[in-house]
Every structure is written in structure tokens, then in C-alpha cells.
C-alpha positions in Angstrom: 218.4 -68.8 18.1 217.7 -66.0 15.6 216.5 -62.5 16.9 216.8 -59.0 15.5 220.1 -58.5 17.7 221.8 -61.5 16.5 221.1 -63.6 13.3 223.4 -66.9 12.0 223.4 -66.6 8.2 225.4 -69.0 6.8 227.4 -70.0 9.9 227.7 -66.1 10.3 227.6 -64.4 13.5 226.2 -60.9 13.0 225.4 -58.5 16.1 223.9 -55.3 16.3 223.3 -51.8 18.1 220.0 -52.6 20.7 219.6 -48.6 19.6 219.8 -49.0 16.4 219.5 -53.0 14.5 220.4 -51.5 11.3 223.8 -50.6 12.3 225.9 -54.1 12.3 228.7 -54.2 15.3 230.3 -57.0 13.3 229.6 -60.0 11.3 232.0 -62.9 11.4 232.1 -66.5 10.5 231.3 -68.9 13.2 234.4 -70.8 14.8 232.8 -74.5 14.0 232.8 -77.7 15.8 236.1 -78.6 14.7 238.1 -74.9 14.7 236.7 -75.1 18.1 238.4 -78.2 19.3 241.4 -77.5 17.2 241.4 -74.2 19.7 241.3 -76.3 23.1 243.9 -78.8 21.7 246.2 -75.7 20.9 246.0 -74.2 24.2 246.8 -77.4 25.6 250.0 -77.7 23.7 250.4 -73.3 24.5 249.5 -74.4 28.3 252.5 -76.5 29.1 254.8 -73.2 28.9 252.5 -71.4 30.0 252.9 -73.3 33.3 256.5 -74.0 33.2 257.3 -70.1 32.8 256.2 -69.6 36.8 254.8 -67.3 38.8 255.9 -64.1 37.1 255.8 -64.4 34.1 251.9 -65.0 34.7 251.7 -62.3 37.1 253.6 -59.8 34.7 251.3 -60.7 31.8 248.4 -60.1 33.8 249.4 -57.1 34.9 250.3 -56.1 31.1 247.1 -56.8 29.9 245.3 -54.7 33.0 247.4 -51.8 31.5 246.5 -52.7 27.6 242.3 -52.5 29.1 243.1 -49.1 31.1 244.8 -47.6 28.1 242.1 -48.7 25.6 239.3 -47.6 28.3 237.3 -45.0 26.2 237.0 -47.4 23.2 236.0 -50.1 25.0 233.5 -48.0 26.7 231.8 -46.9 23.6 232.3 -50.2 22.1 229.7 -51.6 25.3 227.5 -48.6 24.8 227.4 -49.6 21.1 227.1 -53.5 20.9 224.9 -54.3 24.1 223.2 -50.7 25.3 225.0 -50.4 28.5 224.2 -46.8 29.8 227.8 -45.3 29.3 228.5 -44.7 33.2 228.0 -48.4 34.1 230.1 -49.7 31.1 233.1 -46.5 32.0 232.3 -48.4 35.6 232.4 -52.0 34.3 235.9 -51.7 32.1 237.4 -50.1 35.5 236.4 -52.9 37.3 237.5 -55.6 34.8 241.0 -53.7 35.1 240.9 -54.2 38.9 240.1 -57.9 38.5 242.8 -58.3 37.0 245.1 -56.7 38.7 243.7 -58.8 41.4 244.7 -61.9 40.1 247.9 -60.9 38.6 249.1 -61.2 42.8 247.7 -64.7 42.8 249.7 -66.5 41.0 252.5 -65.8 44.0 249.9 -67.0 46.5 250.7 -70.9 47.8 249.5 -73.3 46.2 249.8 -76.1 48.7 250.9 -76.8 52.5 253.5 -79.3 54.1 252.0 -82.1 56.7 253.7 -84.1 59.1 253.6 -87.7 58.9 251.6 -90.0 60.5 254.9 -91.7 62.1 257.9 -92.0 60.9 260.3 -89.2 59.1 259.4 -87.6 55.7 257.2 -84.9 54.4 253.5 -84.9 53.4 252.7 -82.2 51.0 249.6 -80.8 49.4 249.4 -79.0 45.5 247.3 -77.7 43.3 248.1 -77.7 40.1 245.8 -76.3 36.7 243.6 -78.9 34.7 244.8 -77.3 31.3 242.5 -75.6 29.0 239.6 -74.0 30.9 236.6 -73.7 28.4 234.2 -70.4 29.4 231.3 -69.6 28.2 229.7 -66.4 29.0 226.8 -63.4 28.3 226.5 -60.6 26.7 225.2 -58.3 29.8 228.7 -57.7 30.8 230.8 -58.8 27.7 234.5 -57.8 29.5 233.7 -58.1 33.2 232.4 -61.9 33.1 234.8 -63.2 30.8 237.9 -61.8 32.8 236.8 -62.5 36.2 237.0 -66.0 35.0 239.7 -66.1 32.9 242.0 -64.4 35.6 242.2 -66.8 37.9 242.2 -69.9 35.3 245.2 -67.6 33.5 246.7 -67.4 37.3 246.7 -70.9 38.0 248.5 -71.8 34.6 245.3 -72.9 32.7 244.7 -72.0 28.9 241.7 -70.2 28.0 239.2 -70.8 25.3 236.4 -68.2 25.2 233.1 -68.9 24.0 231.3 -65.5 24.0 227.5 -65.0 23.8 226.7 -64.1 20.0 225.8 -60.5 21.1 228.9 -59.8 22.4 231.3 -60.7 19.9 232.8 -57.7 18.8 233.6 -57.0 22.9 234.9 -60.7 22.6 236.8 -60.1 19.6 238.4 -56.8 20.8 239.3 -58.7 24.4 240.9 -61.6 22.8 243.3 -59.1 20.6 244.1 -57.2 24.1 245.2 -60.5 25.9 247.4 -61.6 22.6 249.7 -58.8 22.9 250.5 -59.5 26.5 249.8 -63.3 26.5 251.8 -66.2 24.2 250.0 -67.8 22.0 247.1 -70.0 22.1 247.0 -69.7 25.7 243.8 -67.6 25.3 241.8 -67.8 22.3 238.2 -66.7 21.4 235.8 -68.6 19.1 232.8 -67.1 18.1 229.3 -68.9 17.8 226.1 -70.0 19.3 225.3 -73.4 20.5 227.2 -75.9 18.1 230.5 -74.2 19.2 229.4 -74.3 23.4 228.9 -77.9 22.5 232.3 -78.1 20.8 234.1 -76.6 23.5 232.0 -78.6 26.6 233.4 -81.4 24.7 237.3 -80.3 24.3 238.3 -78.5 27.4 239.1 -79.6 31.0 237.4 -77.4 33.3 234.0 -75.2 32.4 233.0 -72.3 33.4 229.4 -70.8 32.3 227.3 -67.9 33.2 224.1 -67.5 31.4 220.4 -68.8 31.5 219.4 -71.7 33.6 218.2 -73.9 30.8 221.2 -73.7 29.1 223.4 -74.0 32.3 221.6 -77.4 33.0 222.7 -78.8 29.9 226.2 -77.5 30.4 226.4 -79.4 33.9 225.2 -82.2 32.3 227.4 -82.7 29.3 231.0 -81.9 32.0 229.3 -84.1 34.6 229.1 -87.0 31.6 232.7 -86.2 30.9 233.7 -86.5 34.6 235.4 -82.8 34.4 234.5 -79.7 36.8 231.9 -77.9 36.1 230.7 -74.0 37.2 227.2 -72.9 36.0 225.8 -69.2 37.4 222.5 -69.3 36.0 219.5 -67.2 36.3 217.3 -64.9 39.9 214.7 -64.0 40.6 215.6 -61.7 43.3 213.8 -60.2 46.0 214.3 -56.9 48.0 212.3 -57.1 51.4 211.7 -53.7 53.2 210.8 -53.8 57.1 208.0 -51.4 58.4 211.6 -49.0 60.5 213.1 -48.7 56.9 213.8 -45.2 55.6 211.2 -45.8 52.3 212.9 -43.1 50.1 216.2 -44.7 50.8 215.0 -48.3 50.0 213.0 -47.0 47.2 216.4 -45.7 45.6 217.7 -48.5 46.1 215.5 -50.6 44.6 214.2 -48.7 41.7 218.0 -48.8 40.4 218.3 -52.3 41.0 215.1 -52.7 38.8 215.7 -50.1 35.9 219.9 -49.9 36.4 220.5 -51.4 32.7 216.9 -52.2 31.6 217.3 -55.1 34.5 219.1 -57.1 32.6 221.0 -58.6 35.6 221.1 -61.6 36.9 221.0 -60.0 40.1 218.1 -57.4 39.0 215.2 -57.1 41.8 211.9 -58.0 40.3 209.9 -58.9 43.5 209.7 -56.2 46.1 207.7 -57.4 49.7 206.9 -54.7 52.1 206.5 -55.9 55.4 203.2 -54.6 57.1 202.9 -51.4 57.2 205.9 -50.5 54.9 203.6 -51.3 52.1 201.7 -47.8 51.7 205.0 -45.4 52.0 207.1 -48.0 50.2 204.3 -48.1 46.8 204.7 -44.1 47.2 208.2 -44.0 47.5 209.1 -46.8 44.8 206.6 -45.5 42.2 208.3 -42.1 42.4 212.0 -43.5 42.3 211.2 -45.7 38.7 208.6 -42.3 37.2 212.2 -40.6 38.2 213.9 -43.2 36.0 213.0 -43.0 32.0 214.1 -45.2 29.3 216.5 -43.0 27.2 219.4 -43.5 24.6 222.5 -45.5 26.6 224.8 -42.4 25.6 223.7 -39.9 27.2 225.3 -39.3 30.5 222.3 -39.6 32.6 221.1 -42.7 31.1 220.3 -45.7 33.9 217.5 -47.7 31.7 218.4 -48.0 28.3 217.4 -50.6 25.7 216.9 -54.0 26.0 219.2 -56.3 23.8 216.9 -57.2 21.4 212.9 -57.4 19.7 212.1 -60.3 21.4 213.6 -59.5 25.0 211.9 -55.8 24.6 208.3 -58.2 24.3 209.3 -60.6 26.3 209.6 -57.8 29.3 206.3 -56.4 28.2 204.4 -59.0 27.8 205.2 -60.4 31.5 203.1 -58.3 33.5 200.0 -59.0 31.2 196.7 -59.5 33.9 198.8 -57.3 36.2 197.9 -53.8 38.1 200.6 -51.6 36.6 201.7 -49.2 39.3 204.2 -47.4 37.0 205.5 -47.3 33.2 204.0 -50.8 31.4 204.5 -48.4 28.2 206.7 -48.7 25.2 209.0 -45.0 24.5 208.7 -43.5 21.4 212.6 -44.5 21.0 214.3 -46.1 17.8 215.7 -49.5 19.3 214.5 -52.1 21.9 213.0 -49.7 24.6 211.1 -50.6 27.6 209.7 -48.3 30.5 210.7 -48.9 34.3 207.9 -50.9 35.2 206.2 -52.1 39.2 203.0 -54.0 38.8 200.8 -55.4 42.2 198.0 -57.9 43.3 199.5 -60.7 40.8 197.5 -64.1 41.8 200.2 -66.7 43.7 200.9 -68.5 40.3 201.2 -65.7 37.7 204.7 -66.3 35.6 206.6 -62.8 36.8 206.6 -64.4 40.5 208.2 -67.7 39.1 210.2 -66.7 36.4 212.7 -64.7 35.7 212.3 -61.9 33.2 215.5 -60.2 32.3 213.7 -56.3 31.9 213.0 -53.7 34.2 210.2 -55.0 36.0 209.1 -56.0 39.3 206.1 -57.1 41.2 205.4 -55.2 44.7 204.0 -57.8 47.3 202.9 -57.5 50.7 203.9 -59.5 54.0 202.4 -59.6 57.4 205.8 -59.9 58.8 209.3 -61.1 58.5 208.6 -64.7 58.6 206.3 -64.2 55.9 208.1 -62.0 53.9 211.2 -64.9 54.0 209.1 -67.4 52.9 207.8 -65.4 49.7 211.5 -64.5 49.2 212.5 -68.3 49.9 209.4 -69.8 47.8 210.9 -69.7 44.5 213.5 -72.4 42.4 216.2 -69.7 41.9 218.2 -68.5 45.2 220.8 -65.8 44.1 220.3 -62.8 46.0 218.2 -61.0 48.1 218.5 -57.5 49.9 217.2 -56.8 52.9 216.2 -53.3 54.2 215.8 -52.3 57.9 217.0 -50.0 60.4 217.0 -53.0 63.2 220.2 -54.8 62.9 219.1 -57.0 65.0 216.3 -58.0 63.1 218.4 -58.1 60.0 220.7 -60.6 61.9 218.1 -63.0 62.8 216.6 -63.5 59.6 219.5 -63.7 57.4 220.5 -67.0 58.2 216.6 -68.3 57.2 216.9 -66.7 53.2 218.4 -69.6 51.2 220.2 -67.4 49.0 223.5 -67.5 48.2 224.7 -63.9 48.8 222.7 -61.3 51.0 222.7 -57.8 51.5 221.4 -55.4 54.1 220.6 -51.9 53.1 221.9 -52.3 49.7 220.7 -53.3 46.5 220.2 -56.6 45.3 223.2 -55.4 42.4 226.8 -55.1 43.1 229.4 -57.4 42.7 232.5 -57.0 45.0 235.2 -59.0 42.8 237.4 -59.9 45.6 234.6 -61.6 47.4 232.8 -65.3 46.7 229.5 -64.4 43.8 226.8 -67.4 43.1 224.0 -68.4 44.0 222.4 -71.3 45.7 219.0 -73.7 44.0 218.4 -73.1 40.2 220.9 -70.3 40.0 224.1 -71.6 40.5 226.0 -75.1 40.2 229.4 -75.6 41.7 232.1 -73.4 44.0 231.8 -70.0 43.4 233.0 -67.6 41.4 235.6 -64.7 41.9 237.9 -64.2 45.2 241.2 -66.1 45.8 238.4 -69.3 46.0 238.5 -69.2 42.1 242.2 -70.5 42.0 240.3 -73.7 43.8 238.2 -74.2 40.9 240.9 -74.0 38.2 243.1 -76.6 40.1 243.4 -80.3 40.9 244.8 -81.0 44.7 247.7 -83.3 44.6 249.0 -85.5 47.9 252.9 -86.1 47.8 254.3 -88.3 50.3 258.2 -87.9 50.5 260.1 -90.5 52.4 263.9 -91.0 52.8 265.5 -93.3 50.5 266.9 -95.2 53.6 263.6 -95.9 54.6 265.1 -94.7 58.1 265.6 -91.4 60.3 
């Protein structure tokens, strides 16, 4: 696909600064169909040692390259403030948190991988293993170019799998730089990067053992159905549409901060954004108030400066996309385009949208949200429930009680009470259930599930007797 952040000239990949499109991050060539497979065959041939040099040498090179990421933290800061307009305190935050993944999983690979069993009858020893697939192909975003790609390449890296990266064309300079980082402390070919755009996701789909994708839902579909064809494991976390639902005994200022930074935080370019807000009875009045003052309190501006929260959507065509989605709508606050160089978009909460208008169905990937109404909680759990994508939804209430009976009703696949619908705790299960996710989750000691095979050993004496 060709935008003004990322054009393929050639078989080039060229991104650029959201700020500013004249200034190219990088241009490189595209990996190819077959450099691509040639990649997964390597680290199939680099994954055998990998394995075979146990627990701590996987554990020690994990560690390594946590301290290589903590050491090159201001670089790679401005490096995600340059190539995908992360406001610069979310991307410090994000390169922290990909160094505490990773620390994380370098314990992990000491964990058990198996249990022993009695028999059935008899004397001998049952035993259960896991034990890595081989190369694990991952494809991933550009909204958080480090964080995504290591929280899955940890645990596959843990488990003695290979890696092959397939980064979203936006994010290949953070790509690039990641890949160099993991070299020093890794052997080679046991995690390689290939940049590229669809033929290369194809390429790789087709090579590897074990996928792991995060990224849009129409593309994830396709993904689970080329593994599924190739009978290999498959992880898709796709797309939200994500709903924040505020009870009448709810402190409005404090669920309208809340939820104005889970709308603006990063232009909402999230898959766990809120862009439906339902006020339950007579929350709605104080909650418009409250809400339209939180986003007014929230401007687009440069994702440099230290204060910046919204900054610029990642390119032309995501900035119209995000404007033109609350077209017919009531516009509460913003629905304005800044007088910024770059791909700027206000904070924006629209109201009274008919049942079947596009922003309540579809997700937008900007900072906008629509701000419904509910007569009560029921209500408000069928609006939130009523829509193909079931990621995350926060719920905000003073009643824990009435938070505890309705949580078990949302059909999403992560739920949070008096937080925002944003926020990842890496230690803990992330996905989604419908549309947005396909597979076992992601992140927690779980992921070293994914990344491994069971095995069932039955060991008997060679007697045959007691």
C-alpha cells in the first residue's frame, strides 16, 4: 500500500517523520520472497544450537540484550519520536518497558518445561515436554515498533525458537536498529529482520513454524488462514473498538481523565484506544461536561515536546481517515485540523450518531470517540457487547459490587475497573476475544505455551518388570 509515510519504489522501503514527510527515516531494499525464506531456513539451521546451548546461555543473552536496549535508551527514544510520532514520554516509557520484558523472559527459560506422571499400572515414568517448533515467524505494527516485537520474540527466544521479524514498513528503521541490538548479544541467524510489505508477510507465513501477528483484522484473517492451511500455530491480535462505560456513582472528573487519555494518548492509535464512551443514566450530563473539558485540555502538538500526549497520526491518509469518520456527527469537541506541519488531528468526542453510522462499527485508529447514552447497566453492556471486535473495555464505578456483577456479562477479553481502556501489564495474559484476537494469548509465562509443542514420554524398564 502506498501512502505519504511509506512508499515501495522499486522494491524499496522508504519511511518517514509523521512531523515532517520530507525528512526520510530510511530507505532500504525490500527483503523479497526468496531472501525471506532463505532467512527462516537459516534460523532453522542457527536454531538447533540455539537449543542445544540450554537454559543459560538463553537466559544470559536475553539479559545481554535488555542491558544493550537500557544502554541505547535515549536513541531509541528519539528514534520512536522520529519514525512513528510517539509523544517522547510514552516512547522513554515504552523502551523501559520493552527492557523489563525482557528481563522477564530471560528467567523463563529456567522455568519447567514439563511434569512427571505415574503410570497407569505397572512401574515406569510418564513424562510431559515442551519443546520449540523452530523458527517463529512475527509480524508486527508500527504503533509500538520495540515493545510488540520483543514481547513476542522473548518468549519464542526463551523457549529455543529462532526469530524472523517482519516489521510494518513504517517501522523499519526501529526494526532495523532492534535487529543490530539482538546480534551482538544473540548468535547468528537466530534472530533476523526482513524488511517489506505484503509479499515478504506472505514469504515468511509460508517459511516459518509458528506465527505470531499483531496488526489490522483484515490482514490478521488472511494470516490465520494461510498457517491454518499449513497446519502450523497461529496468533493474530487484530483490531477494538473499545468502550469505556461510566456508572451514574462515578467520580466524572476522574473518569473523564481517564478516558480522554485513552482517546487522545498517541493520536489513539491503539488498539486498545477508547472510541465509544456510554454514560449510564444520569452520568450522561456531568460526564459530556467533564470529558469535553479533559480532550479541550488535550491539544495536538509536536511529539517532542515534553508535554505532548496527542501528536500526529502516522500518515496523510490515517490523518483523513480519522477526520473523515465523524462526518453526519454532532462534534462535541476538536473535529478541526491544527495549523501543524505533519499529519495532525484534534482530540475529537462527537454524540447522537444513528445506530448504524461507521464510527460505532469500525474501528478508526485516531483520537476520536463517540459519547452514547444508556438507561442502565444492562443496556450499557449490550452497546459495549453489540459490536464484532471484543478487546477491552473499562468500566468506571464507585460500586464494586456492581462492577463485579457485570463483568462477567462483557465478552471482552481483558476488563478494567476504574482504569483506562490502555495499559498493558507484560507479565499478564493481553488479547482479545471475537474479531480482535485469534489463538492463546499473548505475553505472561502463557507465551512459552505458544512457542512449544507438548511431548508425552512413556519410560518403562527394559525388563519389562518391577
Amino acid at each position: 500500500m502506498t501512502s505519504a509515510k511509506t512508499t515501495t519504489e522499486s522494491r524499496s522501503v522508504v519511511s518517514r517523520n509523521p512531523t515532517d514527510p520530507g525528512d526520510v527515516v530510511v530507505r532500504v531494499d525490500a527483503a523479497g520472497t526468496w531472501a525471506t525464506v532463505e532467512a527462516a531456513e537459516r534460523g532453522r539451521e542457527a536454531q538447533r544450537g540455539w537449543l542445544a546451548a540450554g537454559a543459560g546461555a538463553r537466559s544470559a543473552a536475553l539479559g545481554h540484550t535488555a542491558q544493550l536496549i537500557e544502554a541505547a535508551a535515549d536513541e531509541l527514544t528519539e528514534l520512536v519520536v522520529r519514525e512513528v510520532g510517539k509523544p517522547i514520554a510514552e516512547a522513554r516509557a515504552e523502551i523501559a518497558r520493552t527492557v523489563a520484558v525482557l528481563r522477564f523472559y530471560a528467567q523463563l527459560p529456567y522455568d519447567a518445561t514439563g511434569a512427571v506422571h505415574e503410570p497407569a499400572g505397572g512401574a515406569g515414568l510418564l513424562l510431559t515436554r515442551r519443546r520449540p517448533y523452530g523458527v517463529a515467524g512475527l509480524i508486527t505494527p508500527w504503533n509500538f515498533p520495540f515493545a510488540i516485537p520483543v514481547w513476542k520474540a522473548a518468549p519464542a527466544l526463551a523457549a529455543g525458537n529462532a526469530v524472523v521479524l517482519k516489521p510494518a514498513p513504517e517501522a523499519t528503521a526501529c526494526a532495523l536498529r532492534l535487529g543490530e541490538l539482538f546480534r551482538r548479544a544473540l548468535p547468528g541467524d537466530v534472530f533476523t529482520v526482513v524488511p517489506g510489505g505484503p509479499s515478504e508477510g506472505n514469504a515468511l507465513v509460508s517459511a516459518v513454524d509458528v506465527v505470531s501477528f499483531t496488526g489490522s483484522t483484515a490482514v490478521g484473517g488472511a494470516v490465520v488462514r494461510a498457517a491454518t492451511a499449513r497446519g502450523i500455530p497461529v496468533q493474530a491480535e487484530m483490531g477494538g473498538l473499545n468502550a469505556a462505560l461510566v456508572l451514574p456513582d462515578a467520580d466524572p472528573a476522574r473518569a473523564a481523565a481517564h478516558i480522554a487519555g485513552a482517546v487522545a494518548g498517541y493520536a489513539g492509535q491503539k488498539c486498545t484506544a477508547t472510541s465509544r464512551v456510554i454514560a449510564v443514566g444520569a452520568a450522561l450530563e456531568p460526564l459530556r461536561e467533564a470529558l469535553s473539558e479533559a480532550l479541550r485540555a488535550i491539544p495536538a502538538m509536536a511529539p517532542s515536546s515534553p508535554d505532548a500526549v496527542c501528536g500526529p497520526l502516522i500518515s496523510r491518509d490515517a490523518r483523513d481517515r480519522a477526520r473523515d469518520s465523524y462526518r453526519d456527527a454532532q462534534v462535541l469537541v476538536g473535529g478541526r485540523t491544527p495549523d501543524l506541519p505533519g499529519w495532525y488531528a484534534e482530540p475529537t468526542l462527537v454524540e447522537n450518531l444513528p445506530p448504524e453510522h461507521p464510527l460505532l462499527h469500525e474501528e478508526v485508529f485516531g483520537p476520536v470517540a463517540a459519547l452514547l447514552s444508556a438507561a442502565d447497566l444492562p443496556e450499557a453492556i449490550r452497546m459495549s457487547n453489540g459490536v464484532p471486535h471484543g478487546l477491552v473495555t473499562s468500566v468506571h464505578t464507585a460500586d464494586l459490587d456492581t462492577a463485579l456483577r457485570g463483568l462477567d456479562a462483557l465478552d471482552t477479553g481483558m476488563i478494567r475497573v476504574n482504569a483506562p481502556t490502555t495499559g498493558v501489564d507484560f507479565h499478564l495474559p493481553f488479547g482479545g476475544a471475537k474479531a480482535s484476537g485469534h489463538g492463546p494469548r499473548e505475553q505472561g509465562r502463557g507465551a512459552l505455551d505458544f512457542y512449544t509443542s507438548t511431548r508425552t514420554y512413556t519410560l518403562l524398564p527394559a525388563g519389562g518388570g518391577a
